[in-house]
N, C-alpha and C positions, 0 to 999 in steps of 0.2 A: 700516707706519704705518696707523690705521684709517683707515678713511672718513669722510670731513668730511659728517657730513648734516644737513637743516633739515629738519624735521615742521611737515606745515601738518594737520590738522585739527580737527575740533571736537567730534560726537558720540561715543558711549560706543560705537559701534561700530569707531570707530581707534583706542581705546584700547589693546587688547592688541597690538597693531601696534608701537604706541609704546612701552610696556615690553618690548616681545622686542631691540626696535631699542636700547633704554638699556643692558639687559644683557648683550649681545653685543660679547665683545671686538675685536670687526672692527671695531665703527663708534665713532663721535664725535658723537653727538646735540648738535649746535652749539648750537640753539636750535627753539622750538617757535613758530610762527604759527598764531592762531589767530585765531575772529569774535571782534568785543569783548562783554565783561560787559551782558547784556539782563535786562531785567524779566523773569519771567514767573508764574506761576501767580496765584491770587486777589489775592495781598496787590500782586500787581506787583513782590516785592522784586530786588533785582538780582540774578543769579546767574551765576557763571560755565560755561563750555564745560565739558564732562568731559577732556577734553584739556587745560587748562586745569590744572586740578587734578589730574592726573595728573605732568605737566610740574613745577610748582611742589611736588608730594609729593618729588619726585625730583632739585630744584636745578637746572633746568634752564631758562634764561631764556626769558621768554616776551614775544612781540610781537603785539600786536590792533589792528592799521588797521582804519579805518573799509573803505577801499577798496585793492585791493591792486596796484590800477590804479596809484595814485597815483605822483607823482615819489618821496616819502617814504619809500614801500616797495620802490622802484626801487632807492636810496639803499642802503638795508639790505642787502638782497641781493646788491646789489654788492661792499657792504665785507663781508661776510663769505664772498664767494667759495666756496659750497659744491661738494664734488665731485657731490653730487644732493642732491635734493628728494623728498620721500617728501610725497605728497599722498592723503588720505584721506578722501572725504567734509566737505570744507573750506568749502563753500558759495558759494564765487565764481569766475567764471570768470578763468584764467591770460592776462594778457595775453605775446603773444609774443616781448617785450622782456625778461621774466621767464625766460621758458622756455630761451633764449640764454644763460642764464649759468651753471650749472652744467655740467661736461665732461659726465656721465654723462645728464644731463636730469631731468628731473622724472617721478618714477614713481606712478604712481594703480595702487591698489587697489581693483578695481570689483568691485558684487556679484551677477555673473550672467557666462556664457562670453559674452563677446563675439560679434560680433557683436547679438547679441541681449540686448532689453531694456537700450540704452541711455539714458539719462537719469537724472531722480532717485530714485527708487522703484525698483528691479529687485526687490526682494526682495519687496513687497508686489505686484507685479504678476505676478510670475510663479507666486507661488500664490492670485493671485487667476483666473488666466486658465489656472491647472487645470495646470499644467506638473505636470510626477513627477521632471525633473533638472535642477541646476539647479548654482550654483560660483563658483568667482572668478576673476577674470582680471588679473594684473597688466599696466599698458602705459606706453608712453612716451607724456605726452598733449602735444599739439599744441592749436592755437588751435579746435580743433573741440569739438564733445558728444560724447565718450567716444567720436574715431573714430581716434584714434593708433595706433600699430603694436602689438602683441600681445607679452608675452613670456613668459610662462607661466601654466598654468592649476590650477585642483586641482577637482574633481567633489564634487558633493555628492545624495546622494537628497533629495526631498523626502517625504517622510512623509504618508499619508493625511490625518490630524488634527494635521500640524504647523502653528503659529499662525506670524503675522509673527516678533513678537520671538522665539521659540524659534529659529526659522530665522535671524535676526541676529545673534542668540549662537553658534549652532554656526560658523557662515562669519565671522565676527568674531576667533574664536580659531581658527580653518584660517588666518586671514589672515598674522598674524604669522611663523610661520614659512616660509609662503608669500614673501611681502616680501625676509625673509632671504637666503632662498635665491635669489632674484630679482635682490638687490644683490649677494651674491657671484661668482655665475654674469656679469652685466654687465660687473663690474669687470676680470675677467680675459678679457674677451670671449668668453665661453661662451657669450652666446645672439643669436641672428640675428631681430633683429624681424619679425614678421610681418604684412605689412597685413592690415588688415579687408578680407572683401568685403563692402564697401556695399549690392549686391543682398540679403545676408541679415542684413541689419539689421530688430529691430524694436524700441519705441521703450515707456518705463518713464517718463512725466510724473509730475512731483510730485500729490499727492495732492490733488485739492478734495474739499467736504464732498460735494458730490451726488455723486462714485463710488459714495459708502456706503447710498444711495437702492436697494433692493431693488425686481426686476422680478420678480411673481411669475410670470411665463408663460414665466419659462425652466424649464427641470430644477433640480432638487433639489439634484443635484449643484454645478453653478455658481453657486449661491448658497450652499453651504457654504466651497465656494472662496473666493468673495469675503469671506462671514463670519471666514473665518481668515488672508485674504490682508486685510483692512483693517483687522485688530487691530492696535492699540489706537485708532487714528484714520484714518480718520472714522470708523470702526466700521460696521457693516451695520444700518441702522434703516428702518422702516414705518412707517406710521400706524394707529392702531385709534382707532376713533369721533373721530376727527380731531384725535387727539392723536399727537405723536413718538412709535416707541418703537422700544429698540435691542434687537435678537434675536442669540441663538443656537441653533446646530442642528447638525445631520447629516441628509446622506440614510437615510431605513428602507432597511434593507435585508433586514429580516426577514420572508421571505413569507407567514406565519402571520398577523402584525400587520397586514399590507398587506392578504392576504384578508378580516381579521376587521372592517376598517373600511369594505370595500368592501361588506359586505355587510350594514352597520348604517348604512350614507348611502346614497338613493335616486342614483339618475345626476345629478341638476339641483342633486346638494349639492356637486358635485365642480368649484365656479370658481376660476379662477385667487387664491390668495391665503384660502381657505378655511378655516377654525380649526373641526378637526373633534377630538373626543375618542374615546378607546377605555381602558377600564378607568381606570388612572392616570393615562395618558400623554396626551400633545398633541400634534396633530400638524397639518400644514399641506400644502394641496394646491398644488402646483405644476405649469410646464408640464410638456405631452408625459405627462401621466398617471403623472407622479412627487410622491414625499410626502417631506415635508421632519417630520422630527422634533425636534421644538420640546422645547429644553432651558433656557435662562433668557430672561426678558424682562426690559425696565426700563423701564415707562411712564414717561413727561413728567412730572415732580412727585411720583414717587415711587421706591421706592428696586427694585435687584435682585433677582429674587425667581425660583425654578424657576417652571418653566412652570405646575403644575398648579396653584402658589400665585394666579399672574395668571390663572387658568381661573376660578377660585372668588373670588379678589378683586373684580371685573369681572362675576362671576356672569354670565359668558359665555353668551350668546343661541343658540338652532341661528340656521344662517345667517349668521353675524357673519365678519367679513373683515379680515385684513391689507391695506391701502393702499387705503381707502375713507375 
């Protein structure tokens, strides 16, 4: 007889989750919970979850509280008695009146090895903060922040120039059969949870705009990091002549290019945050005597442009400076 299951989440990253889960002859996708229908982009029109739409492609009833706290959604999950809960990026915390009613428990799909990088972001934080590996971890969650017992895991590299969403998609679709294999193993009592240990916890907060506020007196490096760990939002932005504007880069790592600017800028051109040129290219000085190689800019009011376009559009000054 398959497995009685309920799908709570919402972003496009529990989606493939949720079609590995519909199409597998083990389980019984009851029903899908999810946030309700929000406004969002210019026009404000209503839009629903990806979850949402996925659920509803597939005939599969869907439920959107307001609050999941509520006696309402109490109610629900009562009478439909699931053997688990598959929770995936869902957005509200589990009250533990909830957690209680399924035999198997409610199972989260988190985007980092535990331990480490609990909370909302793990995937933006942890190649913002320079990590190289990185994964998933399925667990039983408890009334805590992603600190429930552990049941299994899958590794993932993190790639030099991998962006946020590229890293959301590869571990997004690791996930689903991950899950699978997670509810199988359970069901037959194959796996023995594992506690976190608490000492090596570190901590993955949702995302505010000022993350995206570049410091140029670090290395080059972590702030390519964070350039590619806070794609697509907040995004990595400076100021130039006291206007926003949102950058992209790489560290140089070409010693030729590094000597040839070094020795076309006096010592006193080389401040934190520096918009220096060499032939084509653009580049920017950062701490510790590293250089950041400047690839698109998008000033305040105007649109995307390569770097050497905003060098010439701006008819760029010697001397002129990122976050001034």
């Amino acid at each position: 007889m398959p497995l009685r299951i309920v799908f709570c989440g919402t972003p496009e990253f529990a989606v493939p989750s949720l079609r590995h889960l519909i199409a597998h002859p083990d389980f019984q996708v009851e029903a899908v919970v999810t946030q309700p229908d929000r406004p969002s982009g210019r026009g404000r029109e209503i839009h629903s979850s990806p979850v949402k739409l996925a659920a509803v492609a597939a005939g599969i009833p869907v439920y959107q509280p307001e609050k999941i706290r509520s006696d309402a959604a109490y109610d629900y999950f009562q009478r439909l008695a699931p053997d688990a809960v598959v929770i995936i990026a869902y957005g509200q915390i589990v009250p533990k009146r909830l957690i209680e009613i399924p035999r198997l428990g409610w199972i989260n799909l988190h985007g980092s090895l535990l331990p480490k990088y609990r909370g909302a972001a793990p995937i933006n934080w942890a190649i913002a903060n320079g990590e190289t590996r990185t994964g998933l971890t399925t667990m039983l969650i408890d009334p805590g922040l992603d600190t429930g017992p552990m049941l299994l895991k899958h590794e993932a590299d993190i790639g030099p120039e991998v962006t946020a969403p590229q890293l959301t998609l590869l571990l997004s679709e690791s996930g689903g059969p991950l899950m699978v294999e997670t509810l199988e193993k359970l069901a037959r009592g194959g796996i023995t949870p594992e506690p976190q240990d608490n000492s090596q916890a570190t901590f993955a907060p949702i995302l505010k705009k000022e993350d995206g506020r570049m410091d140029w007196s670090v290395p080059a490096q972590k702030i390519s990091d964070r350039i590619r760990g806070f794609d697509p939002w907040p995004g990595a932005f400076t100021t130039f002549l006291g206007k926003s504007c949102r950058i992209w880069g790489k560290p140089l790592l070409d010693p030729a290019a590094e000597a040839g600017l070094k020795s076309a800028y006096a010592p006193e051109a080389w401040v934190d945050g520096a918009i220096l040129m060499l032939g084509r290219e653009v580049f920017v000085s950062c701490g510790e005597n590293t250089i950041l190689q400047l690839e698109f800019v998008h000033l305040e009011g105007r649109k995307r442009v390569t770097a050497r376009e905003f060098a010439f559009g701006v008819r760029l000054a010697a001397g002129e400076c990122f976050g001034r």
